[in-house]
Backbone as CSV, one residue per row, in Angstrom:
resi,resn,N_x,N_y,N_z,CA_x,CA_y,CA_z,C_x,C_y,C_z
1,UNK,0.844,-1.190,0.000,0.000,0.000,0.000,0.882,1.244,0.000
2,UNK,0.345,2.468,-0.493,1.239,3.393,-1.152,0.726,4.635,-0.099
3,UNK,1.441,5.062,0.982,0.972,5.841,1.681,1.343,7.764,0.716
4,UNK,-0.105,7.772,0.345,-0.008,8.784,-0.383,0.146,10.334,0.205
5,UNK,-0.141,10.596,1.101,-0.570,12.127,1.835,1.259,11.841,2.571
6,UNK,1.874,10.908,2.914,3.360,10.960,3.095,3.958,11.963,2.110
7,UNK,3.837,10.988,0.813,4.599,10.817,-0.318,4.408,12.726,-0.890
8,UNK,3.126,13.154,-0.817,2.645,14.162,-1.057,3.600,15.362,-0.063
9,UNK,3.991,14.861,1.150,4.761,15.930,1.748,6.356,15.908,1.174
10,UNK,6.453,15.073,0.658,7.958,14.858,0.446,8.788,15.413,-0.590
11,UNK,7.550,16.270,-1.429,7.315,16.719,-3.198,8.067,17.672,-2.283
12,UNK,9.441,18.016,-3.392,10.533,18.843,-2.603,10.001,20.173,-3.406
13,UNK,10.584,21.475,-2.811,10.646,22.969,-4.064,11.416,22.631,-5.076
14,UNK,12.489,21.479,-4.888,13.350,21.563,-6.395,13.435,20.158,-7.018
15,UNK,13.837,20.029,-7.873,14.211,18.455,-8.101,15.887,18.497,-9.408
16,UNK,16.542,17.536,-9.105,17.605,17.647,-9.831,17.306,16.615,-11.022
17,UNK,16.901,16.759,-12.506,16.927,16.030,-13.442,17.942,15.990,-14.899
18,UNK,18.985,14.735,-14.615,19.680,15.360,-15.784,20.801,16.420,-15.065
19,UNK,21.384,17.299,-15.932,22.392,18.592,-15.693,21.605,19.732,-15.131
20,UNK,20.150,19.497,-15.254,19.658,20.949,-14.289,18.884,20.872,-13.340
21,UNK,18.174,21.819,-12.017,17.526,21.790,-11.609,16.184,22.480,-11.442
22,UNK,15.182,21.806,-11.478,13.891,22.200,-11.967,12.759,22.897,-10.404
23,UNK,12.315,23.770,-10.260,11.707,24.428,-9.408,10.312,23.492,-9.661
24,UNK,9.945,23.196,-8.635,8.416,22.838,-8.177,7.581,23.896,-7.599
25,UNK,6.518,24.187,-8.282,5.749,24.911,-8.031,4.634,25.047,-7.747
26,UNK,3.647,25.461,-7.049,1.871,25.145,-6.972,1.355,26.726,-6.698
27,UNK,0.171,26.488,-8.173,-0.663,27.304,-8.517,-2.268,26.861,-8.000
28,UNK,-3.297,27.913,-8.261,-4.468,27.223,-7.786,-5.527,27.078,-9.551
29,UNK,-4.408,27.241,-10.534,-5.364,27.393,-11.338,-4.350,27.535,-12.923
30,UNK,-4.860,26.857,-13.573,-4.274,26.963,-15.365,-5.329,27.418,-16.000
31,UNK,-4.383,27.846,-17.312,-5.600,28.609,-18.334,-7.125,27.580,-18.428
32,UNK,-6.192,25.863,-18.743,-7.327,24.898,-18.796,-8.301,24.520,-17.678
33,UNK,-8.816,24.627,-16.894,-9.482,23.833,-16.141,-9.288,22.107,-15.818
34,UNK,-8.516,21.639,-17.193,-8.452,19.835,-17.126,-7.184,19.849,-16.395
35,UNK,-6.474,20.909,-16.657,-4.739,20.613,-16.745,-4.344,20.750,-15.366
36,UNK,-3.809,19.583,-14.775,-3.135,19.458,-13.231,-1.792,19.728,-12.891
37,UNK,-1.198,19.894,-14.333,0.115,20.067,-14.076,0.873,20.349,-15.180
38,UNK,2.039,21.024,-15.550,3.114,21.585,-16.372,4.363,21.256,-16.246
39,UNK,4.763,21.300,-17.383,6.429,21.231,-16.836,6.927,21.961,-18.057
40,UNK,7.363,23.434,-17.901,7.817,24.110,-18.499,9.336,23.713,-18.421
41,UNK,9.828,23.477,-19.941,11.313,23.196,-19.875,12.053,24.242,-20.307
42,UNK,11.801,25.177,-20.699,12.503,26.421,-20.926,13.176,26.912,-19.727
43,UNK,11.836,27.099,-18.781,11.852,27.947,-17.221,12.485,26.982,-16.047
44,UNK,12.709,25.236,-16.642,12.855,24.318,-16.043,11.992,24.750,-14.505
45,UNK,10.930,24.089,-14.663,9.719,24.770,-13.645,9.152,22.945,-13.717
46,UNK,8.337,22.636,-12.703,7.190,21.232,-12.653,6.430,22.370,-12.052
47,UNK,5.020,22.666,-12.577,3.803,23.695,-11.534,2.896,22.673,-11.489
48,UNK,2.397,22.595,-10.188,1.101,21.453,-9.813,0.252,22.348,-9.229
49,UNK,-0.831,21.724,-9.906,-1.922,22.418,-9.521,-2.741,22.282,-7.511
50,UNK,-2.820,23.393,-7.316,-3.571,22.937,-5.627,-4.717,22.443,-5.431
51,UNK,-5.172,21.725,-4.590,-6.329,21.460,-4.621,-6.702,19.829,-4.777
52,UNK,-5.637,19.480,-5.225,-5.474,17.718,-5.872,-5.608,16.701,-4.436
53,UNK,-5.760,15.349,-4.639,-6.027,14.715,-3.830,-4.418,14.549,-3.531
54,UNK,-3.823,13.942,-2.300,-2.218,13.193,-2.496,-2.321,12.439,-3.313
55,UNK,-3.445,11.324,-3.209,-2.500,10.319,-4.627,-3.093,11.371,-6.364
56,UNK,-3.400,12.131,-6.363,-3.739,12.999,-7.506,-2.366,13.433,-7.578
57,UNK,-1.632,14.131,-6.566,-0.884,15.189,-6.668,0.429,14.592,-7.260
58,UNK,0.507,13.180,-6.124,2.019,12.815,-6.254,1.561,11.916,-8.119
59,UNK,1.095,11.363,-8.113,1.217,10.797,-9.796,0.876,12.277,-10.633
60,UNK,0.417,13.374,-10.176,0.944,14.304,-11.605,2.518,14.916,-10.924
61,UNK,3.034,15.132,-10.171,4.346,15.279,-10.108,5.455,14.639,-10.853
62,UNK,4.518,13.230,-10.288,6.005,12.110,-11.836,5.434,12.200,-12.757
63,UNK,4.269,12.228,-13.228,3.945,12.455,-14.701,4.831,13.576,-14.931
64,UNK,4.891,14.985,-14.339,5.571,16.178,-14.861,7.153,15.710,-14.677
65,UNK,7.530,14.921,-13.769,9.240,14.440,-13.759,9.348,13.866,-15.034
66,UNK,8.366,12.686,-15.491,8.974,12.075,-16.460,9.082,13.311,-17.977
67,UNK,8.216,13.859,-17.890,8.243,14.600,-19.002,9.919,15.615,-18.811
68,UNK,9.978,15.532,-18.178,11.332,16.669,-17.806,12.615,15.621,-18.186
69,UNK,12.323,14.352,-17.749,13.402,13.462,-17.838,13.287,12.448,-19.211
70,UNK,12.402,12.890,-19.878,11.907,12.929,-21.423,12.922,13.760,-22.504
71,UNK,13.128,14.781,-21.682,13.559,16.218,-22.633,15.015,16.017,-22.201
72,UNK,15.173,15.713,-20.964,17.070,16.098,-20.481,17.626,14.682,-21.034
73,UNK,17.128,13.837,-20.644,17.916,12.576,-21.847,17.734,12.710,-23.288
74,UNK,16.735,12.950,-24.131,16.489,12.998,-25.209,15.709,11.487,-25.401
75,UNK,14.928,11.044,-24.595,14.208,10.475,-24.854,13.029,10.111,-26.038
76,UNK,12.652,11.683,-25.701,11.029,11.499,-26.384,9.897,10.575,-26.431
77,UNK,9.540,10.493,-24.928,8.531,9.582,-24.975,7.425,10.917,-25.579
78,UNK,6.234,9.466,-25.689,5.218,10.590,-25.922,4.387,10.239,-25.098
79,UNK,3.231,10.998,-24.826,2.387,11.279,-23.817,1.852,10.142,-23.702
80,UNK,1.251,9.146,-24.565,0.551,8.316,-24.143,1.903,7.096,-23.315
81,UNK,2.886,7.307,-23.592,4.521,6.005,-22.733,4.233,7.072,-21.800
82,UNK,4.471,8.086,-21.217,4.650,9.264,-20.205,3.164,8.476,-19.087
83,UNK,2.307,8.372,-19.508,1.109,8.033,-18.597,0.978,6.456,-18.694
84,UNK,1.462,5.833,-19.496,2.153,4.104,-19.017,3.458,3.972,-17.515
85,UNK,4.067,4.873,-17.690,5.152,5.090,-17.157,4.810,5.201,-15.743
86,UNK,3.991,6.585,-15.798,3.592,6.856,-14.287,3.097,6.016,-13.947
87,UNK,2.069,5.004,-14.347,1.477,3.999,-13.644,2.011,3.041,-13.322
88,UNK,2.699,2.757,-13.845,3.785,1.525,-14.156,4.972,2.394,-12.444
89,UNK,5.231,3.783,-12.364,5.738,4.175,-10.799,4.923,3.713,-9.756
90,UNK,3.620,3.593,-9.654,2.812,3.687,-8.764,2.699,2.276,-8.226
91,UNK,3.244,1.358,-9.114,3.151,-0.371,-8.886,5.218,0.058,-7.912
92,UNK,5.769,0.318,-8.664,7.040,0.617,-8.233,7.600,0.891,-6.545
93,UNK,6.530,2.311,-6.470,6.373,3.424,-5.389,5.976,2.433,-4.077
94,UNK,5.319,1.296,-4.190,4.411,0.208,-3.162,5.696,-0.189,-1.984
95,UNK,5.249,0.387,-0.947,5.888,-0.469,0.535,6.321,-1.298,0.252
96,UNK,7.731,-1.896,0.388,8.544,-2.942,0.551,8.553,-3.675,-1.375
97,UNK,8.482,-2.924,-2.330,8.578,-3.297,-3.414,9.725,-3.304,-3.398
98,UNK,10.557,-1.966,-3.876,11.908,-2.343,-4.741,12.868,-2.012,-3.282
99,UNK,12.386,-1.481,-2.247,13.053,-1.200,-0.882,12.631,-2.133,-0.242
100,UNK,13.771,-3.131,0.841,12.896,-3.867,2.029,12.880,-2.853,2.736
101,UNK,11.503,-3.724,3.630,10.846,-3.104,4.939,12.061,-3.430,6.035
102,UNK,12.127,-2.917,7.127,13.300,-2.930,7.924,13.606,-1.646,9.212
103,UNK,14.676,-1.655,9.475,15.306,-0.563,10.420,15.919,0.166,9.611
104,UNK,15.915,1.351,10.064,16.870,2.275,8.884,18.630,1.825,9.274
């Protein structure tokens, strides 16, 4: 089980992807109404929208990482691998998956 409202505090102000570092940001609102999240690579910015559930928030955060880590490798996934991907984190992200459970 994926303790989400944790995971949701842990969404740092910055993140290091690749050679740069990208500012995390939260707005209460995009031009779109659908749109939860951005990742401006010019401004190297991730903006998440407020208001989201934790497990809303933290899967559009890696949705907006992967897209960032799309562009700094030269990947090019496209949107529809980008939202395979994230889901495919969320099986990943699970208590005692790729980390054992333990003492620190």
């Amino acid at each position: 089980m994926i303790n989400w409202t944790k995971l949701k505090r842990r969404i740092p102000s910055k993140v290091v992807i690749g050679n740069y570092t990208y500012e995390v940001l939260f707005i209460d609102e995009f031009k779109s109404p659908s749109t939860l999240g951005e990742t401006r690579l010019e401004d190297k910015q991730i903006v998440l929208k407020n208001g989201q559930t934790p497990k809303e928030l933290v899967k559009t955060y890696l949705h907006e990482c992967l897209h960032a880590v799309s562009e700094e490798f030269d990947v090019n996934l496209t949107e529809q691998q980008i939202l395979k991907m994230e889901e495919a984190l969320s099986f990943i992200l699970r208590d005692g998956n790729i980390f054992k459970k333990g003492k620190k």
